[in-house]
NUKOL-873248 format. One record per residue (C-alpha): residue in three letters; x, z, y negated. Coordinates in nm, 3 decimals. Example, Ala and Ser with C-alpha at 12.3 -4.5 7.8 and 13.67 -1.06 7.14 Angstrom:
<pts>
{residu->ALA; u->1.230; w->0.780; v->0.450}
{residu->SER; u->1.367; w->0.714; v->0.106}
</pts>
This chain:
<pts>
{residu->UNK; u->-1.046; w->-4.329; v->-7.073}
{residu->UNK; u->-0.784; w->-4.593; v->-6.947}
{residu->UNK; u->-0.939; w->-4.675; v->-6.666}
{residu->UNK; u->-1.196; w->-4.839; v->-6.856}
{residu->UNK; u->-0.996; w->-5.047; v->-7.114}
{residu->UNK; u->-0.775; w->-5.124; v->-6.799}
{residu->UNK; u->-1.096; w->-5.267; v->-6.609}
{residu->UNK; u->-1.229; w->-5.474; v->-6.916}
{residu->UNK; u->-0.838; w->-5.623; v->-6.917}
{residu->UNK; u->-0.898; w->-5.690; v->-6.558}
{residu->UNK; u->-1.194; w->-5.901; v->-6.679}
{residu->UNK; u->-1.034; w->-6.081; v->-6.964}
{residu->UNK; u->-1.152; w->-5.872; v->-7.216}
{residu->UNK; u->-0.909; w->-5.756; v->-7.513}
{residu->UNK; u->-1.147; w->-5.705; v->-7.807}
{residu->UNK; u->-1.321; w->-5.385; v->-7.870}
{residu->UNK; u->-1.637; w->-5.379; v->-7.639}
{residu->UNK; u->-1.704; w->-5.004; v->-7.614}
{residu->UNK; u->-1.703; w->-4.748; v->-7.930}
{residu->UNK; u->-1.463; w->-4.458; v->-7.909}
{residu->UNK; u->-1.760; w->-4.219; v->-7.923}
{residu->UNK; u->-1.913; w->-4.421; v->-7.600}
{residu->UNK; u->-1.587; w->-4.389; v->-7.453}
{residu->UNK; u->-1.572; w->-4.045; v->-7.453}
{residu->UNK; u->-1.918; w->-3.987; v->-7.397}
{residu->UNK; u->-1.900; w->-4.186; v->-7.078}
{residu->UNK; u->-1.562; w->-4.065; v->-6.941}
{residu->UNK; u->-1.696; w->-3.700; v->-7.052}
{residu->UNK; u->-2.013; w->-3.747; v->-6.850}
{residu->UNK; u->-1.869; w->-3.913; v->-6.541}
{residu->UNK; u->-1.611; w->-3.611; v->-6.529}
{residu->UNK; u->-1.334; w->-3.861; v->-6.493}
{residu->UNK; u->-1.492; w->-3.979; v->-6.130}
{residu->UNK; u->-1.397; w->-4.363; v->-6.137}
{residu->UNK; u->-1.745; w->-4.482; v->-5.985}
{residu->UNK; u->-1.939; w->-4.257; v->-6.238}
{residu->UNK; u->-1.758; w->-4.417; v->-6.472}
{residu->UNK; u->-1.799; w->-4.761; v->-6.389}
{residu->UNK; u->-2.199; w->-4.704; v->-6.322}
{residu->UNK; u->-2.232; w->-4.558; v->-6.683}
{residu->UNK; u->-2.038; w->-4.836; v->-6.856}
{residu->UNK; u->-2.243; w->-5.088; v->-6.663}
{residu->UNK; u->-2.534; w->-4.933; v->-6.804}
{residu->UNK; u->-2.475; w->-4.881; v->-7.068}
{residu->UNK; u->-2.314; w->-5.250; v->-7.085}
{residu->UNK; u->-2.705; w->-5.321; v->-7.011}
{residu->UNK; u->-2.802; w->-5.121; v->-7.255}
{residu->UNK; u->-2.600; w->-5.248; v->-7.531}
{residu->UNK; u->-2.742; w->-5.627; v->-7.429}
{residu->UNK; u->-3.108; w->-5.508; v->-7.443}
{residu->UNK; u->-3.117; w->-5.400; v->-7.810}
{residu->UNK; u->-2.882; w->-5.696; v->-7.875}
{residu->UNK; u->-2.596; w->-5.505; v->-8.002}
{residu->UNK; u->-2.195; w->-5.664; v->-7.993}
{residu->UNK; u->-2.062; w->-5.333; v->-7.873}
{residu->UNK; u->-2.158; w->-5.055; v->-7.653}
{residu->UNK; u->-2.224; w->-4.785; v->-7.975}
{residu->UNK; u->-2.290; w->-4.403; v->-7.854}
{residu->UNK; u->-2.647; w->-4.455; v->-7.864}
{residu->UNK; u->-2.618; w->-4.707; v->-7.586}
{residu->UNK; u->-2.416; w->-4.441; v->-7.393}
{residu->UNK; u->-2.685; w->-4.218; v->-7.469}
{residu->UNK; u->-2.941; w->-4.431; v->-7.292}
{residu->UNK; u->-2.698; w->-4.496; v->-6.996}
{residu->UNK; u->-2.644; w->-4.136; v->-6.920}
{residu->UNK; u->-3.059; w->-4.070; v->-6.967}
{residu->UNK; u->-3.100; w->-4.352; v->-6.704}
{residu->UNK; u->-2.791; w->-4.300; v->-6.450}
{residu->UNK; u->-2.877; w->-3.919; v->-6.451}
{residu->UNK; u->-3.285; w->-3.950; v->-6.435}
{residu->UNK; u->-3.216; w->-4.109; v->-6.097}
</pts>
């Protein structure tokens, strides 16, 4: 769950971008595998932009893991 807060730090970012409940929903469903992890958050970044939303909410995790794991 670091890894992703240390990544969007990397990037500039220090505001909330990703919901706890996306958090853990992403790191839980990329088993803690850095470039699962990073796939999922980019989708669901993508996901999160699509229905317009400020933050990535569960429901955008929801979609990423439907569309990283459909593949």
């Amino acid at each position: 769950m670091l890894r992703l807060a240390h990544h969007l730090a990397l990037a500039g970012r220090s505001d909330t971008l990703f919901s706890d409940d996306a958090i853990t929903l992403i790191h839980d469903t990329a088993r803690g595998y850095p470039r699962a992890v990073n796939n999922l958050a980019v989708q669901a970044l993508l996901s999160a932009y699509a229905d317009n939303k400020s933050i990535v909410d569960e429901s955008s995790a929801r979609a990423a893991v439907a569309e990283v794991t459909a593949e």
